[in-house]
C-alpha positions as CSV (number, residue, x, y, z in Angstrom):
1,X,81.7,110.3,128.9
2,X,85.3,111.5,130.0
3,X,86.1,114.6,129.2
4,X,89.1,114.8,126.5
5,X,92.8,115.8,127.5
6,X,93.6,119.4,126.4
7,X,94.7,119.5,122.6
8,X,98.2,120.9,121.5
9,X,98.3,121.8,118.1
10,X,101.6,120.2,117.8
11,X,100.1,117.0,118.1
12,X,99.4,117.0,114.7
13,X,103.2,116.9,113.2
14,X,104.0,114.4,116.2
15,X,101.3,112.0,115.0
16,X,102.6,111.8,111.4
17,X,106.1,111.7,112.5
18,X,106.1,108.7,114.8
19,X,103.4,106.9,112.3
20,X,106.8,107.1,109.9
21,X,108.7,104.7,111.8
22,X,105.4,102.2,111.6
23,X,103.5,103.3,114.6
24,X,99.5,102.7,114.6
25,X,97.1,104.5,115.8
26,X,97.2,103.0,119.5
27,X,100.6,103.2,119.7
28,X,100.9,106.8,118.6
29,X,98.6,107.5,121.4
30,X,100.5,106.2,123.9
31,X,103.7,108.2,123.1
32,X,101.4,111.4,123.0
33,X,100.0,110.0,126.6
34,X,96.6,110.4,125.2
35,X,93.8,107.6,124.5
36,X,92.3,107.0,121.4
37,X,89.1,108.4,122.9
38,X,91.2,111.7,123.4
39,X,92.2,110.9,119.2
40,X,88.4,110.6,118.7
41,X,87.4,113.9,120.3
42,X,90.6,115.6,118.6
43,X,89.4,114.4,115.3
44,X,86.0,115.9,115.4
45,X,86.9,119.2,117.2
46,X,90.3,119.7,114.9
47,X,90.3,119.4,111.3
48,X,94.0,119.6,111.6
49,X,94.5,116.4,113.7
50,X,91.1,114.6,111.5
51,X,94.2,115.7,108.2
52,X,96.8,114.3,110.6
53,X,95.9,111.6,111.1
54,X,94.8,110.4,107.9
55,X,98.5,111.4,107.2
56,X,99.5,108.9,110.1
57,X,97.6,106.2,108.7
58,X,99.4,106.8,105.0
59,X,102.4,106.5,106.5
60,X,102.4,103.7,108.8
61,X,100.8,102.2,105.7
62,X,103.9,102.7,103.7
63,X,106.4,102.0,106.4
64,X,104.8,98.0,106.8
65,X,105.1,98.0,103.0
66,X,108.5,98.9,103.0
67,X,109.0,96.5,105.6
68,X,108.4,93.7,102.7
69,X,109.7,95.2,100.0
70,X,113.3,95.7,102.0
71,X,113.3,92.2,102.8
72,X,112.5,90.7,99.1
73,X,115.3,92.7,97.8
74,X,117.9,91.9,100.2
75,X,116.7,88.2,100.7
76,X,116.7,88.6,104.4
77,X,114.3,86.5,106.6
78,X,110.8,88.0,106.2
79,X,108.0,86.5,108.1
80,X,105.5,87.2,105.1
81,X,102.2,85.2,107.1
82,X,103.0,87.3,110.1
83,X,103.6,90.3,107.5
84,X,100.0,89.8,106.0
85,X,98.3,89.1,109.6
86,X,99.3,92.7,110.5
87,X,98.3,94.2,107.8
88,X,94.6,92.5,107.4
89,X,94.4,93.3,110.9
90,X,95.3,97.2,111.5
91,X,94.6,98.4,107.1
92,X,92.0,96.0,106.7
93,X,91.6,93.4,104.5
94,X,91.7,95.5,101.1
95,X,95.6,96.8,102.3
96,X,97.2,94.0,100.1
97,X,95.1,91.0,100.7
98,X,92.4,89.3,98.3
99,X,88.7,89.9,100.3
100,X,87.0,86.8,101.0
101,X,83.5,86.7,100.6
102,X,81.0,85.4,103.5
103,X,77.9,85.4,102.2
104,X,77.4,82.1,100.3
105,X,74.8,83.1,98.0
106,X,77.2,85.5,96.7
107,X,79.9,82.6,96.5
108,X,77.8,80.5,94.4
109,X,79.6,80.5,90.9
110,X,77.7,81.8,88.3
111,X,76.4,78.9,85.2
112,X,77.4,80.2,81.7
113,X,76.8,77.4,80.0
114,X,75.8,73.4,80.2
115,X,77.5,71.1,78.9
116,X,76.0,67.6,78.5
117,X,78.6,64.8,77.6
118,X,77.3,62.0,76.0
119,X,77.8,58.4,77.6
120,X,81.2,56.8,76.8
121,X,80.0,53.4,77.2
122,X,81.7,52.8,80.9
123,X,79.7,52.2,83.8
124,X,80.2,55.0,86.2
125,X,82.1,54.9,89.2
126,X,79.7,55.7,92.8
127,X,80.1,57.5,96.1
128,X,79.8,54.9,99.1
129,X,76.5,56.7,99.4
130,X,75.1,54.9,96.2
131,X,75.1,58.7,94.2
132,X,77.6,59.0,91.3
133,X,80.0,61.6,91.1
């Protein structure tokens, strides 16, 4: 395992000022000329960076929000699809985006209550399969 780059206690008021102009973490680290290995290390040796950069991700957070919000109130041209991509993708699904479940036992709806209608009289239209619908 590499050893870390040398930790400046500044770091921690750099990292929250450049995730206000909608940095992530990658980028941040970058600008710093660390690694997010180097972040990783930080984080565990320095509560101050581990505060940080909770900070950082609060504020990036709310910078991509504003991004929208900005644009619905001026009516300027606002990619919202691309918008929502970025956010699922660096907040996670729960940033602003319903969560979509996967398992499809958990999908299945849940039966309140049956209904049984009562023949009308019609004959019933079929699937090509022969089953009705």
């Amino acid at each position: 395992m590499p050893v870390p780059r040398p930790y400046d206690p500044a770091f921690a008021v750099r990292v929250v000022e450049l995730a206000r102009g909608g940095l992530l973490p990658p980028e941040i680290a970058v600008e710093l000329a660390a690694s997010l290995a180097d972040f990783s290390a930080w984080e565990a040796a320095h509560p101050d960076f581990n505060v940080a950069l909770a900070d950082a991700q609060t504020a990036a957070w709310a910078w991509w929000n504003t991004q929208a919000r900005e644009a619905i109130s001026t009516n300027k041209t606002f990619r919202s699809a691309l918008w929502a991509k970025v956010m699922a993708q660096n907040f996670g699904r729960s940033a602003n985006l319903p969560s979509r479940r996967t398992d499809k036992a958990a999908a299945r709806p849940v039966v309140l209550a049956r209904v049984n209608i009562p023949d009308n009289g019609r004959k019933r239209r079929t699937r090509s399969n022969g089953t009705s619908r």
